[in-house]
N, C-alpha and C positions, 0 to 999 in steps of 0.2 A: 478488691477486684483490680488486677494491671490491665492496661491497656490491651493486651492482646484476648485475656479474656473478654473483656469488652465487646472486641472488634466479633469476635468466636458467636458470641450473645444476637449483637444485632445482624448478623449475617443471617445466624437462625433465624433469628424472628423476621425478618424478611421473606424469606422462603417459605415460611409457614404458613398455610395458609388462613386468611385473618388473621395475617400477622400487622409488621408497622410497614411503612412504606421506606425505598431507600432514601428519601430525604428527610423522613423525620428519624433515621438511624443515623443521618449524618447530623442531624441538629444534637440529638442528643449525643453523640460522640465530644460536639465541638463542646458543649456543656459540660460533661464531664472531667476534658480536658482541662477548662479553665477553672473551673470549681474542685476539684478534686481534695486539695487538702483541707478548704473550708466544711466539705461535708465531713471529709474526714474525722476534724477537730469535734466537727458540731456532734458527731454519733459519741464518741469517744468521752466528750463530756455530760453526755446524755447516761451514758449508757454506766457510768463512773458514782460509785456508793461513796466511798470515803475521799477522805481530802489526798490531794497528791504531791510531787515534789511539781515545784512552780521556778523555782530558780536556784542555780550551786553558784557560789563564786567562792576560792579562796586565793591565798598567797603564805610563803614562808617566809618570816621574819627569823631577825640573828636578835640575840636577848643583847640588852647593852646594859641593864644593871640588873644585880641579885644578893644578895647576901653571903654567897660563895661565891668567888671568884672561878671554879670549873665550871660553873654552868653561865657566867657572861660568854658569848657570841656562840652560844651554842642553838640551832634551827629551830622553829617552832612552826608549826602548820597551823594554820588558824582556816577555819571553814565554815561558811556561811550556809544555810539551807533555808531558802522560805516554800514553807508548805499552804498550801490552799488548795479551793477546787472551784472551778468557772473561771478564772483567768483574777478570782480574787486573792490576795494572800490573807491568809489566816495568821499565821504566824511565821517568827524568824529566828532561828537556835544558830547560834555562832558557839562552834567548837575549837576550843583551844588544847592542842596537841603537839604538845612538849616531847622533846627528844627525838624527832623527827628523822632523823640524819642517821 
């Protein structure tokens, strides 16, 4: 829900009647405001069966030795991926991919 549905939300229930009052549409607006992506995360991770991607890092390196001389300084992407689920890592697969370039 964005904000403007939000706002759409508590105006109704205001009007409604037994509905909330405009000041506790305004407390819970400023709540939602501030907490927003904590609920977010917390649903997301509730709501989440298998393990997920947790972090990507990679970089391309130039090869500096080989056993044939055409594939010295030739690119290599090397990429890192830790997968987990809760904010733990489970595990980390570093991919090495040659001929990049």
């Amino acid at each position: 829900m964005d904000f403007n549905q939000l706002e759409a939300f508590l105006t109704a229930q205001t009007k409604k009647q037994g509905g909330i009052a405009s000041d506790q549409a305004a407390v819970i607006s400023k709540f939602w405001k501030s907490h927003k992506t904590k609920i977010r995360e917390s649903l997301m991770n509730q709501s989440r069966w298998d393990s997920g991607l947790r972090g990507l890092s990679w970089r391309v390196d130039g090869k500096s030795q080989s056993r044939h001389s055409a594939q010295i300084h030739t690119p290599v992407a090397i990429v890192e991926l830790e997968i987990g689920k809760s904010g733990q890592i489970e595990s980390s697969e570093i991919l090495d991919i040659p001929n990049c370039g």
